[in-house]
C-alpha positions in Angstrom: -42.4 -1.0 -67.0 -43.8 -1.7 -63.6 -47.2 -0.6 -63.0 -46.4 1.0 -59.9 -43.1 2.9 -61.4 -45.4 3.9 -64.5 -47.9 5.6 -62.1 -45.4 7.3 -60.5 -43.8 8.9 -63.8 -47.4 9.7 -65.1 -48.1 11.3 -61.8 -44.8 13.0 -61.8 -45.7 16.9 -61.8 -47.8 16.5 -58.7 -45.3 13.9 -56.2 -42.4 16.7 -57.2 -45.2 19.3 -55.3 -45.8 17.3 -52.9 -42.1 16.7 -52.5 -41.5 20.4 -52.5 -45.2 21.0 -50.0 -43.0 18.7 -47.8 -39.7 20.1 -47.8 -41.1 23.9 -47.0 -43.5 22.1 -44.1 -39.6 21.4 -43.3 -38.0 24.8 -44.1 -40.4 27.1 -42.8 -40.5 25.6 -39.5 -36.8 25.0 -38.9 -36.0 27.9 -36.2 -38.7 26.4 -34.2 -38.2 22.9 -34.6 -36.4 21.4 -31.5 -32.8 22.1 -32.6 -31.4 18.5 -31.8 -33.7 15.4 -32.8 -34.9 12.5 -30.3 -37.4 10.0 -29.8 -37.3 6.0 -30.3 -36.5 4.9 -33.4 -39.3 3.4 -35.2 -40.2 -0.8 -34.8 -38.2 -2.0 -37.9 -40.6 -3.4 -41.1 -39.4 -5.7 -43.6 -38.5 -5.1 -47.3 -41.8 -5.2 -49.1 -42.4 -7.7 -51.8 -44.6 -5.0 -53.3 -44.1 -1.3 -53.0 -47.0 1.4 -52.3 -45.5 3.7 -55.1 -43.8 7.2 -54.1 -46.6 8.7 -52.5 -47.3 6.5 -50.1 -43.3 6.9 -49.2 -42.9 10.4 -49.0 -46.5 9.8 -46.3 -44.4 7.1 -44.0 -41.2 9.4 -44.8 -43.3 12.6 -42.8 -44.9 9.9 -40.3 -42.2 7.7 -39.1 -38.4 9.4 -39.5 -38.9 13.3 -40.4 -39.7 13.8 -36.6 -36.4 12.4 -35.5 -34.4 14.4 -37.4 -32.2 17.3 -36.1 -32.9 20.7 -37.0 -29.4 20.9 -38.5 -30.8 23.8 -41.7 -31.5 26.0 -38.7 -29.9 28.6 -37.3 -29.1 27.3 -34.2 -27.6 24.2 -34.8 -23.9 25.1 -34.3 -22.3 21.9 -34.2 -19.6 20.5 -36.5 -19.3 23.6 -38.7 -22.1 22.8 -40.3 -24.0 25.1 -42.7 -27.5 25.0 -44.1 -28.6 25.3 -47.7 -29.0 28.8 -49.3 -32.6 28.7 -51.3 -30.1 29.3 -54.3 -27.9 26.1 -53.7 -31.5 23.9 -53.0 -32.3 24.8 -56.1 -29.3 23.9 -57.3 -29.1 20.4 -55.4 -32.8 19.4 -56.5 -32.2 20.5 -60.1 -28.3 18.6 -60.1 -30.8 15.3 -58.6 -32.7 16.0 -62.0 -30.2 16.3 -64.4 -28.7 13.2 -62.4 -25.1 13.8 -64.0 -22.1 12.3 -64.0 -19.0 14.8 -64.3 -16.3 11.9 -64.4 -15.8 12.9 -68.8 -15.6 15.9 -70.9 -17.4 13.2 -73.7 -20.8 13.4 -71.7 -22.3 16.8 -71.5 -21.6 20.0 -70.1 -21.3 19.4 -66.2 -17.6 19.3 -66.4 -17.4 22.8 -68.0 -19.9 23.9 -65.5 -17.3 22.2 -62.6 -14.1 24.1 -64.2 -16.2 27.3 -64.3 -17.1 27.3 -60.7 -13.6 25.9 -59.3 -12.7 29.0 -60.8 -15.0 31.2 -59.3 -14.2 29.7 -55.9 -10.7 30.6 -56.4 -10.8 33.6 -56.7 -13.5 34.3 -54.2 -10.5 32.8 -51.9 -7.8 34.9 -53.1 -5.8 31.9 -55.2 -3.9 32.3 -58.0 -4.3 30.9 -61.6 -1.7 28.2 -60.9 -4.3 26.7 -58.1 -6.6 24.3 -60.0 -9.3 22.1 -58.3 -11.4 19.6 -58.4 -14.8 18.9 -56.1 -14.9 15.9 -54.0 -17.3 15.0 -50.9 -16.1 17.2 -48.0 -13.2 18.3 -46.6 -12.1 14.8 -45.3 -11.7 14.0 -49.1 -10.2 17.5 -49.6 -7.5 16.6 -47.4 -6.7 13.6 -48.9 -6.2 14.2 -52.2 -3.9 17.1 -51.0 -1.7 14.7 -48.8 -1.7 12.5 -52.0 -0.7 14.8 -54.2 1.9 15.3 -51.4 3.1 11.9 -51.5 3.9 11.9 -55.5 6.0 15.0 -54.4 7.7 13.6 -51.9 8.9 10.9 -54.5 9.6 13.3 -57.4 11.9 14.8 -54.5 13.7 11.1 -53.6 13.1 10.2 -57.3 10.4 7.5 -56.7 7.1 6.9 -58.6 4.6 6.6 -55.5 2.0 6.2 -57.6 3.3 3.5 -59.4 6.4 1.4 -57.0 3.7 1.9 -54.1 4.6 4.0 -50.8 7.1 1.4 -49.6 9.0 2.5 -51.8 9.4 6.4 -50.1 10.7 4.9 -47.0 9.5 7.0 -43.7 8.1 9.9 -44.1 7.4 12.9 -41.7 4.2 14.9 -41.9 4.3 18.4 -39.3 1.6 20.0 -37.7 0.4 21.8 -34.6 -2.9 21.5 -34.3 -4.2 19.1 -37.3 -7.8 18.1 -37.8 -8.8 14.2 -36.8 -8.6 14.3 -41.0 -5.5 14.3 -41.3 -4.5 11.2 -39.2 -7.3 9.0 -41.4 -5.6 10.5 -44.4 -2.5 9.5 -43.5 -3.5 6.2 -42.6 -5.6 5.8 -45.8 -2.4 6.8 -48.3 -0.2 4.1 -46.8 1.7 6.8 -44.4 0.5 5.5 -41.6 -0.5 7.8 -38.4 2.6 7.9 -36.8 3.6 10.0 -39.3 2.5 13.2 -38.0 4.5 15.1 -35.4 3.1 17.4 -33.3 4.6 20.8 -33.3 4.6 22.9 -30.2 2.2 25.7 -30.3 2.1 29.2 -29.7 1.8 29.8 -25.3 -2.1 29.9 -25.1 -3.2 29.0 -28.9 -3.9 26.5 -31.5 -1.4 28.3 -33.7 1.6 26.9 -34.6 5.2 28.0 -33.2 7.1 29.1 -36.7 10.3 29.1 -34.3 9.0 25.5 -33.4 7.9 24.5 -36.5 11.7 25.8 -38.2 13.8 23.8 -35.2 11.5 20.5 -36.6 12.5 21.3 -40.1 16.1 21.4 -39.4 16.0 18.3 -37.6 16.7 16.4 -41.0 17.3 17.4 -44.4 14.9 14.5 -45.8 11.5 16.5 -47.8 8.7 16.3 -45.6 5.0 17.6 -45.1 3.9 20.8 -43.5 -0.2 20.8 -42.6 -1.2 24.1 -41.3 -4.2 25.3 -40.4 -6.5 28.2 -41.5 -9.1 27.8 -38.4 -8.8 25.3 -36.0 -11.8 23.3 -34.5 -11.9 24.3 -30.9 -10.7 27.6 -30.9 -10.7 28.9 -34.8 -6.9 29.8 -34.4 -5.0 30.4 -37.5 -1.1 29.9 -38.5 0.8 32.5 -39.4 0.4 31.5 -43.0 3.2 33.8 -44.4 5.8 32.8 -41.8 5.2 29.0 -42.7 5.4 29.8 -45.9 8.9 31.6 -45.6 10.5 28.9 -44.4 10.8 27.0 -47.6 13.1 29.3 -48.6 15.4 27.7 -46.2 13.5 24.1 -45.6 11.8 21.5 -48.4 8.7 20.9 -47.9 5.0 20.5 -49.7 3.0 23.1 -47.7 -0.6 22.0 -47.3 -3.2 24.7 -46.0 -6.5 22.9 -44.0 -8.8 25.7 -44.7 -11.8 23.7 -44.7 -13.7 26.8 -43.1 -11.0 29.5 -42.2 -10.9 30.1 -45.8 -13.7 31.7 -45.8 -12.2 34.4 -43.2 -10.8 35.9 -46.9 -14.0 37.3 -47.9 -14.1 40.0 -44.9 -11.5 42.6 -44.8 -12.3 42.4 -40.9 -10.9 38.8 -41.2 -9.0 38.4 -44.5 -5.2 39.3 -42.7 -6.1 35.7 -41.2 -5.6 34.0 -44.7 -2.6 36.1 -45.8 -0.5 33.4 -47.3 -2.7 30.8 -48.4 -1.6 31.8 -51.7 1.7 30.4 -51.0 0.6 26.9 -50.3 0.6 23.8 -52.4 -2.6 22.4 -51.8 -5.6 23.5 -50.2 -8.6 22.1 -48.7 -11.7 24.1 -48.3 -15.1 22.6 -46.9 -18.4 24.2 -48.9 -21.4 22.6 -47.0 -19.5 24.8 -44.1 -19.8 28.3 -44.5 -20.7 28.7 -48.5 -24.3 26.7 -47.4 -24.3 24.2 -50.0 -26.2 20.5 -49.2 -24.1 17.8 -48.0 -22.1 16.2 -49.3 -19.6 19.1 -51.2 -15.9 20.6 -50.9 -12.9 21.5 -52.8 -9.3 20.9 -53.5 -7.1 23.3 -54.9 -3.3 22.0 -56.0 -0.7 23.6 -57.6 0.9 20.0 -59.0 -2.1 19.3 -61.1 0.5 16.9 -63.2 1.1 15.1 -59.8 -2.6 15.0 -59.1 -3.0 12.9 -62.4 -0.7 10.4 -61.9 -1.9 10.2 -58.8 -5.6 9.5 -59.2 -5.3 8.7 -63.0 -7.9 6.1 -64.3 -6.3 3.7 -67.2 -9.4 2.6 -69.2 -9.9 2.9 -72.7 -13.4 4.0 -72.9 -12.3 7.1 -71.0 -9.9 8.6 -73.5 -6.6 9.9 -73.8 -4.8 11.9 -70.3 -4.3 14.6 -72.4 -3.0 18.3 -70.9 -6.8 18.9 -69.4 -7.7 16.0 -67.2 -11.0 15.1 -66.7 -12.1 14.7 -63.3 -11.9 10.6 -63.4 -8.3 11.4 -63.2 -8.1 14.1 -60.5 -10.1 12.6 -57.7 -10.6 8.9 -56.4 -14.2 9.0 -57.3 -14.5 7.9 -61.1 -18.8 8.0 -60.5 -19.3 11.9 -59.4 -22.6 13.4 -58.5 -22.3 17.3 -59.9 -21.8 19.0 -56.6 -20.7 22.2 -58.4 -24.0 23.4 -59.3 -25.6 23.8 -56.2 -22.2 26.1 -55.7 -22.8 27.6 -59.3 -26.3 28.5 -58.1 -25.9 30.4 -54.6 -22.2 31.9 -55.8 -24.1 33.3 -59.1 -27.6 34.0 -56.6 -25.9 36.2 -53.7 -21.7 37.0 -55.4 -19.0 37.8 -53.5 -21.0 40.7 -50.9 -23.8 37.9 -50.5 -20.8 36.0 -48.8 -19.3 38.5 -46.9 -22.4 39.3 -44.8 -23.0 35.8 -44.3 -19.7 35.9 -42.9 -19.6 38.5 -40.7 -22.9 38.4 -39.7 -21.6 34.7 -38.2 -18.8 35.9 -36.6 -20.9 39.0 -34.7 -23.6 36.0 -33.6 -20.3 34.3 -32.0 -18.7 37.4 -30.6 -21.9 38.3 -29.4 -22.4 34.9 -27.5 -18.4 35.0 -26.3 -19.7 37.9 -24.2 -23.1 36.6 -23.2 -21.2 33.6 -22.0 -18.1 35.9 -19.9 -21.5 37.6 -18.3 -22.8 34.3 -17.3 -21.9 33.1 -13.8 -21.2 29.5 -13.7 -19.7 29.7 -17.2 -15.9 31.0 -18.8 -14.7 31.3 -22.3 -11.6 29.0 -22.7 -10.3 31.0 -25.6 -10.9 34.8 -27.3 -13.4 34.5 -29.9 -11.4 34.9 -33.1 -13.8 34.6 -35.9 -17.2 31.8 -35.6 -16.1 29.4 -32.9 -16.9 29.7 -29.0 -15.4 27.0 -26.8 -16.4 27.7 -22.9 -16.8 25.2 -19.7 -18.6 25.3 -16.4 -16.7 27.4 -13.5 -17.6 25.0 -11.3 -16.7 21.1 -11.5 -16.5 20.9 -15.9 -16.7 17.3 -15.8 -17.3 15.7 -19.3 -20.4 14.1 -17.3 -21.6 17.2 -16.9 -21.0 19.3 -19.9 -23.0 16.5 -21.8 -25.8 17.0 -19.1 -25.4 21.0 -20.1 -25.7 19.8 -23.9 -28.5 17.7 -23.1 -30.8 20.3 -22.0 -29.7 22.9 -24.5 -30.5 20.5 -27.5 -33.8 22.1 -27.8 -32.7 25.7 -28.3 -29.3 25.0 -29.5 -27.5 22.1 -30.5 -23.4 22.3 -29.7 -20.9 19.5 -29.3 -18.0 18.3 -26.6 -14.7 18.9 -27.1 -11.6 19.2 -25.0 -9.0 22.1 -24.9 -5.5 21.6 -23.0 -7.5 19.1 -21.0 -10.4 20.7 -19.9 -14.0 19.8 -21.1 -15.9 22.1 -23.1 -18.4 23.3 -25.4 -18.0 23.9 -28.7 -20.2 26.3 -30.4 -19.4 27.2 -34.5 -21.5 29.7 -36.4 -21.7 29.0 -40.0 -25.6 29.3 -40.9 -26.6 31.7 -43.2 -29.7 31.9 -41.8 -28.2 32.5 -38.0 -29.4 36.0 -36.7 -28.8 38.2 -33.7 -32.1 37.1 -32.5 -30.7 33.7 -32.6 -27.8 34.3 -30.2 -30.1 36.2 -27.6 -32.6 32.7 -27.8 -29.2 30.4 -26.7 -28.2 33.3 -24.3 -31.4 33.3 -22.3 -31.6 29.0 -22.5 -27.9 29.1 -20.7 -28.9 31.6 -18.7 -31.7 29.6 -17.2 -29.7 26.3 -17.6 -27.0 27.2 -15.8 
């Protein structure tokens, strides 16, 4: 063994404290960190021939990069939906980094028992039934695809074609309907041979995100071909929601696969202030859910939930002998385009077993008081206007006064160190987009970005 990676293994008990010293330096300081990171990056070094051994990284590590890093576990970073990492679910991560598993078979260990477990739990935390099986993949960009793919074998069991096996040339065009659909879904489209211009924007409701069912049934009608329906459950600018139950009715009249881009909105089902949002997602055939969102596991994590499990094999199935039979459990080398998985489901195991189902629901609703709460310090503001009602973690506002994208990124710019919040645009105007999904985020936290607009602006 090489001396250096001997030293390091003999040494191990006291680099993992160090590791851990480091990370809470990290933690504990987070809500006072400068929200946004900046500063040059550091003069590049070369590869070295000869390595210092892992102390002498983790030292360069804290000297060199941790300082440019954002804040992003905080409680005020409120871009992109992003969450931080319960102390459960870092548990969870570091230990899954030890165990170092893969969960591709059922011949190698437990993890993929561990996965089924806590697919299930996250079913039912969403309100799914028993038919709804899942699978973890990498985010909800992942999430999304395998639902469209699993959408695509439909659409050839419907025209009696074998995607998965005559290619997608074979389906002829296809037509993929949605109102308001995440940037997502046009790379997954592109990625499973559909090709972008196959989603057609439906009209929305007057003033909202939300789809038109009247709309969305006059686009149905149009042709009696099988198509795709993507609707949303929480949009990104505004956090608007289809009428999940009125989409759904319409394939009583209409064929289509119904898939349901929850990838935060789901977690409105945990609050009864909230859960009439998600009434329907029951009814859909796939469903993508994001989990380093709002359930506050590390990066990367999500899930996938189908109903066409059978169409999700022969799909993603992965022919090799070694691997063992199909058979009427998959494992997960057959359910997701990753054969080599890290086992993201036990950071999730961790913080769903740590703080349950009421754990979650505070989390949620304390989120979506911190963004009604900064909804109205933002009406009170002069200088500033909400471009949409606050409907459950997402506040999207503009300057009164000349809301140039030049300037809204100036507006960013000096937030960054109390808050960091992103650009977007809403029926042409530019904005502000600020999303609530830390569990850490307090009401303490929402007066702290109140009073740095209120002296920005």
């Amino acid at each position: 063994m090489h001396d250096r990676l001997a030293r390091d293994l003999d040494r191990l008990p006291d680099l993992l404290e160090a590791v851990a010293e480091q990370a809470w330096g990290l933690l504990g300081d987070v809500a006072a960190r400068p929200v946004a990171g900046r500063g040059a990056p550091p003069t590049e070094r070369p590869l070295p021939d000869a390595g210092d051994g892992a102390e002498r990284a983790l030292a360069e590590f804290a000297e060199r990069w941790l300082p440019l890093f954002s804040a992003s576990a905080g409680p005020r970073y409120l871009g992109f939906v992003t969450g931080g990492a319960t102390p459960a679910a870092l548990a969870g991560d570091w230990l899954a980094a030890a165990v170092d598993h893969n969960t591709m078979s059922s011949l190698d260990g437990a993890g993929h028992l561990l996965e089924r477990a806590t697919v299930a739990w996250l079913r039912d935390l969403f309100g799914l039934p028993t038919a709804h099986e899942g699978a973890f993949v990498s985010g909800a960009t992942m999430s999304n695809t395998v639902g469209l793919a699993v959408a695509r074998e439909w659409l050839g069991e419907q025209r009696g074609v074998l995607v998965a096996q005559e290619g997608v040339a074979a389906l002829g065009p296809v037509r993929v309907l949605s109102a308001t659909p995440h940037s997502s879904v046009s790379k997954a489209l592109s990625v499973l041979g559909f090709g972008r211009a196959a989603l057609r924007t439906v009209p929305t409701l007057p003033g909202r995100e939300a789809v038109d069912p009247a709309a969305l049934e006059r686009a149905l009608a149009a042709s009696d071909d099988p198509c795709v329906v993507v609707a949303n459950a929480g949009t990104v600018n505004t956090a608007d929601f289809d009428d999940l139950r009125a989409v759904a009715a319409l394939k009583e009249r209409h064929r289509f696969w119904l898939h349901v881009d929850g990838a935060f909105g789901g977690f409105a089902s945990l609050s009864p202030r909230f859960a009439a949002l998600t009434a329907g997602l029951d009814a859909a055939d796939s469903v993508c859910v994001d989990l380093h969102k709002w359930l506050n596991v590390p990066y990367d994590s999500a899930v996938q939930f189908t109903r066409r499990r059978d169409l999700q094999a022969r799909v993603f199935q992965n022919a090799a002998a070694y691997l063992g039979p199909l058979g009427d459990t998959p494992d997960f080398s057959h359910l997701t385009p990753e054969n080599s998985r890290r086992l993201r489901a036990l950071p999730a195991w961790f913080t769903l077993r740590a703080y349950g189902r009421e754990g979650y629901r505070e989390i949620v609703e304390r989120c979506a008081d911190s963004a009604a709460a900064l909804g109205a310090a933002v009406e009170a503001l002069p200088g500033l206007r909400l471009l949409a009602p606050v409907r459950l973690n997402v506040v999207c506002f503009t300057l009164t006064e000349d809301p140039t994208a030049r300037r809204l990124a100036e507006l960013a710019e000096a937030l960054s160190p109390d808050a960091f919040v992103t650009p977007t645009v809403l029926d042409g105007v530019p904005a502000l987009r600020a999303a609530f999904s830390n569990w850490r985020t307090t009401a303490a936290d929402v007066r702290h970005i109140a009073d740095a607009l209120a002296r920005l602006v």
